[in-house]
C-alpha positions in Angstrom: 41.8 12.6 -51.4 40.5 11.1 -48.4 42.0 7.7 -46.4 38.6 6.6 -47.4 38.9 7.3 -51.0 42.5 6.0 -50.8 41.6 2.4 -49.4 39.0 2.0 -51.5 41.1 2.6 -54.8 44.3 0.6 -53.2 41.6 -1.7 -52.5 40.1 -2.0 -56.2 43.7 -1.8 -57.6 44.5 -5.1 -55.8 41.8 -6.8 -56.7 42.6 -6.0 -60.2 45.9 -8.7 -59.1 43.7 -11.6 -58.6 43.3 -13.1 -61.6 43.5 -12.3 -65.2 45.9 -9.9 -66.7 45.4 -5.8 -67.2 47.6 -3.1 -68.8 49.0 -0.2 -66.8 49.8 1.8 -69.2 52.2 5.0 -68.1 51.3 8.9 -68.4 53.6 11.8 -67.7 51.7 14.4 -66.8 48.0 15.2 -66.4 46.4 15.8 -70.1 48.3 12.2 -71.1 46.3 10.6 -67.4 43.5 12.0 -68.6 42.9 10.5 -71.7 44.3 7.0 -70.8 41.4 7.2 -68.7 38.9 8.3 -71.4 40.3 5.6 -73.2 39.4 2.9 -71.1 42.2 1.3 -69.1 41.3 0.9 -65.2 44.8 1.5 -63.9 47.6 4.1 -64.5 51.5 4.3 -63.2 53.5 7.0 -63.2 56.8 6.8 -65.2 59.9 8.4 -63.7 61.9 8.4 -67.3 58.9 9.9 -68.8 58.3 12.6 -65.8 61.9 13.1 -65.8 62.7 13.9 -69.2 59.7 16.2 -69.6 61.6 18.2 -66.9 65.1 18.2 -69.1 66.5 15.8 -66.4 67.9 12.0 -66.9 65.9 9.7 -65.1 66.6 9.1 -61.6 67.9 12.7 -61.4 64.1 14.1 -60.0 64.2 14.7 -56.5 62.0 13.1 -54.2 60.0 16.2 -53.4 59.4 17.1 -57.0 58.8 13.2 -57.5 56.1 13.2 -54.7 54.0 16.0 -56.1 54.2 14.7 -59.7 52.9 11.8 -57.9 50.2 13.9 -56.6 49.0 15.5 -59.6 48.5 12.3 -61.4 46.4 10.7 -58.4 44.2 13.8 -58.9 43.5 14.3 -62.1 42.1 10.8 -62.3 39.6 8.7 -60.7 41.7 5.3 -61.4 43.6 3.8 -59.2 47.4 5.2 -59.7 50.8 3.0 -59.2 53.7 4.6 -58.2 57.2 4.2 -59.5 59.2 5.5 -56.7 62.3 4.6 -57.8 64.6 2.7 -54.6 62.5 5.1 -52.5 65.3 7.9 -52.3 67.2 6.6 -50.2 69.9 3.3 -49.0 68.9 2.9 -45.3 65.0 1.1 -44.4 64.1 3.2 -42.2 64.7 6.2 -44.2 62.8 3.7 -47.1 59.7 3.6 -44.7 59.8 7.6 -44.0 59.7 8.5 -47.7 56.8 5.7 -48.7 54.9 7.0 -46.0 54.8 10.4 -47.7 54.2 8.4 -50.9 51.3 7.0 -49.4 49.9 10.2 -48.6 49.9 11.2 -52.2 46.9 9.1 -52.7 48.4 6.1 -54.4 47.2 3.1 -54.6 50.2 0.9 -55.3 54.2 1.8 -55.5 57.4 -0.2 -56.3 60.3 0.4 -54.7 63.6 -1.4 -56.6 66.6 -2.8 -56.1 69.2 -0.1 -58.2 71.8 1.6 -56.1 72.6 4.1 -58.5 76.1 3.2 -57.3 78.5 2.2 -60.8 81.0 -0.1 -58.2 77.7 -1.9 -56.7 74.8 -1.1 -59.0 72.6 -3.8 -56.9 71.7 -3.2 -53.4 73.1 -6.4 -51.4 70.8 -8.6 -51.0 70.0 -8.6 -47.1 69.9 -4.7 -47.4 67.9 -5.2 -50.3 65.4 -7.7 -48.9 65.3 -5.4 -45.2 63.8 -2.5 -47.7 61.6 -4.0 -49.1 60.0 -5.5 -45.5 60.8 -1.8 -44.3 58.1 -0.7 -47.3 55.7 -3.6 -46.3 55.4 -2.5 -42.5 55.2 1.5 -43.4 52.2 0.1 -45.6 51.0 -2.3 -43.1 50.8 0.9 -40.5 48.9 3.2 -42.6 46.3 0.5 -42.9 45.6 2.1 -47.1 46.3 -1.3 -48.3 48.6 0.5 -50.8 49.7 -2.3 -53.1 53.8 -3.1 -52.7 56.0 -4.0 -55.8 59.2 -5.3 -55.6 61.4 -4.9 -58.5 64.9 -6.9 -59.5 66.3 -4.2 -61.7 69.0 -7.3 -62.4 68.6 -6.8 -66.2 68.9 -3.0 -66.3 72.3 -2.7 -64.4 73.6 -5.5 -67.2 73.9 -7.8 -63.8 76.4 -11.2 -65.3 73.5 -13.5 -64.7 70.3 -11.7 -64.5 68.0 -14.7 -64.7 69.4 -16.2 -61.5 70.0 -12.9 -59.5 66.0 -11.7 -60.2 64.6 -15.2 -59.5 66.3 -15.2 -56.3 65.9 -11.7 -55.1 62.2 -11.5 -56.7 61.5 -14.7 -53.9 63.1 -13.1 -51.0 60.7 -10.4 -51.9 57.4 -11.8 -52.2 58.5 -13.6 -48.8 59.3 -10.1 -47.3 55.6 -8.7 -48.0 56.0 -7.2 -52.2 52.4 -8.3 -53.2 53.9 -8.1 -56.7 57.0 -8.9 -58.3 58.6 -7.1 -61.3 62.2 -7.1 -63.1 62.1 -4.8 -66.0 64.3 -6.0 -68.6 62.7 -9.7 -69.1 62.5 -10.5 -72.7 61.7 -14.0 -73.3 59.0 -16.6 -72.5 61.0 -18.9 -70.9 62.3 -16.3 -68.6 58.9 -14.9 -68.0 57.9 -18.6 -66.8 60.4 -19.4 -64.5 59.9 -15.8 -62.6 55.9 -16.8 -62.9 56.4 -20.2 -61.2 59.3 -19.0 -59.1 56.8 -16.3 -57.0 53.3 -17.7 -57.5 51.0 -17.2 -56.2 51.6 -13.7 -56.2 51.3 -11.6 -59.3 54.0 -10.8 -61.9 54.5 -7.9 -63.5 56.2 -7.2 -67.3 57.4 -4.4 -68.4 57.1 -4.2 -72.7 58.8 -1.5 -74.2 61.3 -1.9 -77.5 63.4 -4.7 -76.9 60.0 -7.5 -76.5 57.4 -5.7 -78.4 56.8 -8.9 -80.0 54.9 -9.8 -77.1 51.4 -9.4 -77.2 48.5 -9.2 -74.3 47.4 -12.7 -75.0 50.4 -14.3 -75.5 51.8 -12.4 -71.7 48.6 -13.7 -70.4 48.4 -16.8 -71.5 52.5 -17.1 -69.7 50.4 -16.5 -66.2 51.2 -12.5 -66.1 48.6 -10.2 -64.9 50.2 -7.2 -64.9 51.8 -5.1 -67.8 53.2 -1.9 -68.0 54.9 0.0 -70.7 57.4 1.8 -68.5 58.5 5.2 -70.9 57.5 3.4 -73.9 54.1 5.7 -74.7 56.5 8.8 -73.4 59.5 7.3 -75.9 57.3 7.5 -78.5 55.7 10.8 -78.3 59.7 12.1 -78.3 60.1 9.8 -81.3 57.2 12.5 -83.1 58.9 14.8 -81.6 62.5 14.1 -82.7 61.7 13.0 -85.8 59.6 15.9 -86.9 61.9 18.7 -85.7 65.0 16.9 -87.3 63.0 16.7 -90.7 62.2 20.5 -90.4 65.9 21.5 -89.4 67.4 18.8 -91.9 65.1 19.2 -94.7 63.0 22.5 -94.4 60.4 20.4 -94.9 56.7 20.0 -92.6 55.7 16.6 -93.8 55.8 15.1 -90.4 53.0 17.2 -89.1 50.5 15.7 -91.6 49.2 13.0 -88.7 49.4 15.3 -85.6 46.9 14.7 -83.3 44.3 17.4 -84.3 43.9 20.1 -81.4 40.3 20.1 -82.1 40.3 16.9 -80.3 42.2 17.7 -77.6 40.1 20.5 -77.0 37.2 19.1 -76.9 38.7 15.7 -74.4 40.4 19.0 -71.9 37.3 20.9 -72.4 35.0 17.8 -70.9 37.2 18.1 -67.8 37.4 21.8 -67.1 
C-alpha cells in the first residue's frame, strides 16, 4: 500500500469520527475481513484475543513481529480502512513506543490504540506520567509520518479489576485526549451512566465502546443516542465462533451425536464469497 493510499484511508477513517456513530466490528484473519466487508461495515479492527487464540496463544502472548504482519494481512485483504489493536505498543519506555508504532504505521493502518496495561500483576497500570508520556510519544511518531493514522487511547482500568475504575479512566482518558489520542476508549464500561460521564468528560473527541458479553444489552441506538460514535466488539465475533466450535465438538465427544452441525455455515457459500476474491 502506498503513503498515498494510506492517508487517504487514515484520512476516510477519521472522518468516519465526526459525527454519528459506526461499528468496527473485529476479524481475525483474512476470509472473516473479507466478508465483514461484503457485508457492509466501512471500518475493521484487528483483535489481538481473537488473532492470538487462533494461534494457541493467550492474548497478549503474540509477539510484536508476528502482531505486525497479522496486521499486514488484514490491511490487505481489504479495501476498508483497518484499526489496529496494538496492545501497550510492546514495550514500557516512549521512545521504544514511538519505534514500534512507526512500524505499525507502515503496515498500512489507518488508526491504532495503544493502552494503558503493564502486563505487570504488582502494577497492572502503567503510572500515570509514564502512561500519559506514551501516549504523546505515539502522537508525535504519528505526527512525523504525516499518514494521519488515527490515535486511540485506552484506560484498560476495568480489565486489570482497578479499585475504582470510573475515576482512574475518566482521569487518565483526559490526560489522553490532552496528550494528542484523537479517540478515547476503556474497555470494560458497562453502564449508561458510566458511558456519559466518559462522553462529557473527553468531548469533543470521540468515544469508543467496546460491547462484548457483560453489556450486550446495549444496542446501536441506544450507544448512539449516549454520544458514542464508535463501537467495537473486541473478541466477541471470534468468542463466538469458538462458542460453535466448543459446543459442537463437546456434543460429538460427550454425546456421539452431530446435531450441532445442522446450522453450519454452508461451504457453498463460502466458496462462492472466496471465489469472488481469487
Amino acid at each position: 500500500m502506498s503513503s498515498a493510499q494510506e492517508t487517504s484511508s487514515a484520512a476516510k477513517f477519521r472522518a468516519m469520527h465526526d459525527s454519528g456513530c459506526f461499528v468496527l466490528p473485529n476479524p481475525w484473519d483474512i476470509g472473516t475481513t473479507i466478508y465483514l466487508e461484503r457485508l457492509g461495515f466501512k471500518a475493521l479492527a484487528t483483535t489481538s484475543a481473537g488473532f492470538a487464540f487462533s494461534r494457541g496463544k493467550p492474548d497478549g502472548a503474540v509477539p510484536r513481529d508476528e502482531m505486525l504482519a497479522h496486521i499486514r494481512e488484514i490491511v490487505e485483504s481489504t479495501a476498508l480502512p483497518v484499526n489496529a489493536d496494538f496492545l501497550n505498543g510492546f514495550a514500557d519506555k516512549p521512545e521504544e513506543v514511538a519505534a514500534n508504532v512507526k512500524l505499525c504505521i507502515d503496515m498500512g493502518v489507518a488508526g491504532l490504540s495503544i493502552e494503558d496495561n503493564s502486563q505487570d500483576p504488582a502494577a497492572p497500570l502503567y503510572e500515570k506520567r509514564l502512561a500519559v508520556e506514551r501516549i504523546r510519544a505515539a502522537r508525535a511518531a504519528i505526527d512525523a509520518s504525516e499518514t494521519g493514522v488515527v490515535l486511540t487511547g485506552r484506560c484498560e482500568a476495568w480489565l486489570v479489576h482497578d479499585p475504582n475504575p470510573l475515576r482512574t479512566a475518566l482521569e487518565r482518558l483526559a490526560a489522553y485526549a490532552e496528550a494528542g489520542a484523537d479517540c478515547l476508549y476503556a474497555p470494560g464500561i458497562s453502564t449508561s451512566d458510566e458511558i456519559t460521564q466518559i462522553v462529557k468528560t473527553v468531548a469533543p473527541k470521540p468515544v469508543n465502546v467496546l460491547v462484548s458479553g457483560f453489556n450486550h444489552q446495549l444496542s446501536f441506538s441506544k450507544l448512539a443516542d449516549l454520544g458514542v460514535r464508535r463501537i467495537s466488539v473486541g473478541s466477541g465475533l471470534a468468542l463466538a465462533a469458538w462458542g460453535a466450535f466448543l459446543r459442537a465438538a463437546q456434543d460429538i465427544k460427550t454425546n456421539g451425536t452431530f446435531d450441532l452441525l445442522v446450522n453450519n455455515a454452508p461451504s457453498v457459500d463460502l466458496n462462492e464469497l472466496f471465489r469472488k476474491r481469487s
